[in-house]
C-alpha positions in Angstrom: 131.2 170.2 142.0 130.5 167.3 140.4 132.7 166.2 137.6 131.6 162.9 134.9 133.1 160.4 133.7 131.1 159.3 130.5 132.5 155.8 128.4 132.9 156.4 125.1 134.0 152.8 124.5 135.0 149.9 127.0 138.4 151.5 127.3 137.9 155.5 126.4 136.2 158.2 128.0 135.3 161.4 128.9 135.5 163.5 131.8 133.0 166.8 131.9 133.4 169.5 133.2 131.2 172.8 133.3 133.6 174.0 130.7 135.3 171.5 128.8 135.5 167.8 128.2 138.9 165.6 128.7 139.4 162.8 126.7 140.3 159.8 129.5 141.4 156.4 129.6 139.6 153.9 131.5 140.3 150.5 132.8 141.5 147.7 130.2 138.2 145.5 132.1 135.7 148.0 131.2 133.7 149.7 134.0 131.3 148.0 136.5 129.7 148.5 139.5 130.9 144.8 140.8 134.6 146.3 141.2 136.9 143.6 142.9 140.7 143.3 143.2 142.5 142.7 140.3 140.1 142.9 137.7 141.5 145.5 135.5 137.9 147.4 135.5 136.7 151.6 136.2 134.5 151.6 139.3 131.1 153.2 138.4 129.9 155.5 141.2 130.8 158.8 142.3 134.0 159.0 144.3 135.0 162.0 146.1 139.0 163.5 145.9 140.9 163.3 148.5 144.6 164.1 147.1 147.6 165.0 144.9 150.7 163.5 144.7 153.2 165.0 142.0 157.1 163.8 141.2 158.8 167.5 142.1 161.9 165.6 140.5 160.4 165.3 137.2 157.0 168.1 137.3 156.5 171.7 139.2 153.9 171.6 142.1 150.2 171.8 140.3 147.8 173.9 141.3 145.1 173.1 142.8 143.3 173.0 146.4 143.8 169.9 147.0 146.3 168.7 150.1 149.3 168.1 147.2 152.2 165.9 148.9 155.4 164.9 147.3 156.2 161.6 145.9 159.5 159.5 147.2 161.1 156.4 145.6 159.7 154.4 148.9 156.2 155.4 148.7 153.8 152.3 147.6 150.1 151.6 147.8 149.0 148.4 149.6 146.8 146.2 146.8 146.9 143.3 149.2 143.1 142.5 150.6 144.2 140.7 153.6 146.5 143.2 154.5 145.7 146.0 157.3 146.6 148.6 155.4 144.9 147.6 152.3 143.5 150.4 149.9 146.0 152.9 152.1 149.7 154.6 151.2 152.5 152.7 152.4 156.4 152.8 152.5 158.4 150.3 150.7 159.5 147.8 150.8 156.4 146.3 152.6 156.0 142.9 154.2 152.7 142.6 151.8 152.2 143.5 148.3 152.2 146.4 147.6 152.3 148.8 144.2 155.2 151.0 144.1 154.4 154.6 143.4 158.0 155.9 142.2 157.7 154.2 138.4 160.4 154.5 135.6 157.4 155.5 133.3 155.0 159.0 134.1 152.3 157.4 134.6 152.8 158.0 138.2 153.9 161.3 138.1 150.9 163.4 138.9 148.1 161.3 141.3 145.0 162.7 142.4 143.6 159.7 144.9 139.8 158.9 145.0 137.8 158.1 148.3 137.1 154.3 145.4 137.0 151.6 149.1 138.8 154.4 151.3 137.4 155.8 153.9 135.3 153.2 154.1 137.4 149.4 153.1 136.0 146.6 152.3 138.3 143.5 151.5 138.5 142.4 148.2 136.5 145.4 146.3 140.1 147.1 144.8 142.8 149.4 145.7 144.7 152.1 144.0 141.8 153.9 142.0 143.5 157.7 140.6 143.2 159.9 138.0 147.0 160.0 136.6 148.8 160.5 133.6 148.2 158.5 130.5 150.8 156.2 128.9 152.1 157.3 125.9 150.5 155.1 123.6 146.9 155.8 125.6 146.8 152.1 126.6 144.1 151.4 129.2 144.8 151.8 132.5 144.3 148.6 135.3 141.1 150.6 136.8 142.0 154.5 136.5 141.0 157.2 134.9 144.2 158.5 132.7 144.8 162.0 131.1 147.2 164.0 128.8 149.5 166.3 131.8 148.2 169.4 130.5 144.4 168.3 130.9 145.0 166.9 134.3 146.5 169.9 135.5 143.3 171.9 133.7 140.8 169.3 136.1 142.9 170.0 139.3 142.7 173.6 138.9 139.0 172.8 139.0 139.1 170.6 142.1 138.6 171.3 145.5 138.4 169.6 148.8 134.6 168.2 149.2 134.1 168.0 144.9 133.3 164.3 143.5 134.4 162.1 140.4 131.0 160.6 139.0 131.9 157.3 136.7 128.8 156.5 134.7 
């Protein structure tokens, strides 16, 4: 299954799905298909999922067929282009920088990781591209797709192993 991403403005969006449309944040730089690091902006292109991770100190498991793994306050997320493990999960602290994962705000809380310069890295073309939860004043997000909890948990009941995120 194939589920679209549609702008509604440079910041706001909408994911579809068979069913139902979820009203989404996008990435304070718009959306481009000339993604590099840092540039605040929504990767057009269709990304596969790949995985959930979930705060079980602040959120029950979701459901959903997706491998789900469990966040700790040391997990992180290399952002660094000249690192090895760029664009891959890493513990903290880490000798390059690296986002932390365990946040003091819910963004974080609920993760679902997109195959955006994954499986295949190239240096330089951004790191850290997830459908999570939305701030609460719906700010845009630095190059993610963002979502109310109970919509996200709607779209991973959806998902399964081998379905796709199309930004357009």
């Amino acid at each position: 299954m194939v589920l679209r991403a549609i702008r509604a403005s440079a910041t706001n969006g909408w994911l579809s799905t068979p069913k139902r449309s979820f009203a989404c944040q996008l990435g304070l730089g718009g959306c481009t298909a000339r993604k590099f690091e840092g540039d605040g902006a929504t990767p057009i292109g269709r990304w596969p999922v790949i995985e959930v991770y979930y705060r079980a100190d602040r959120l029950v498991r979701p459901k959903t067929l997706l491998p789900v793994t469990i966040l700790r306050p040391g997990n992180g997320w290399c952002d660094d282009p000249g690192d090895r493990n760029y664009n891959r999960p890493v513990p903290l602290p880490y000798r390059a920088s690296a986002e932390q994962l365990w946040r003091k705000d819910h963004a974080y809380d609920l993760i679902v990781v997109l195959d955006y310069n994954f499986s295949r890295r190239a240096r330089n073309k951004g790191s850290a591209i997830f459908l999570h939860l939305a701030h609460d004043d719906l700010r845009p997000t630095a190059g993610c797709l963002a979502f109310s909890e109970p919509d996200l948990r709607q779209i991973l009941g959806l998902l399964k192993p081998g379905d796709d995120i199309a930004i357009i």
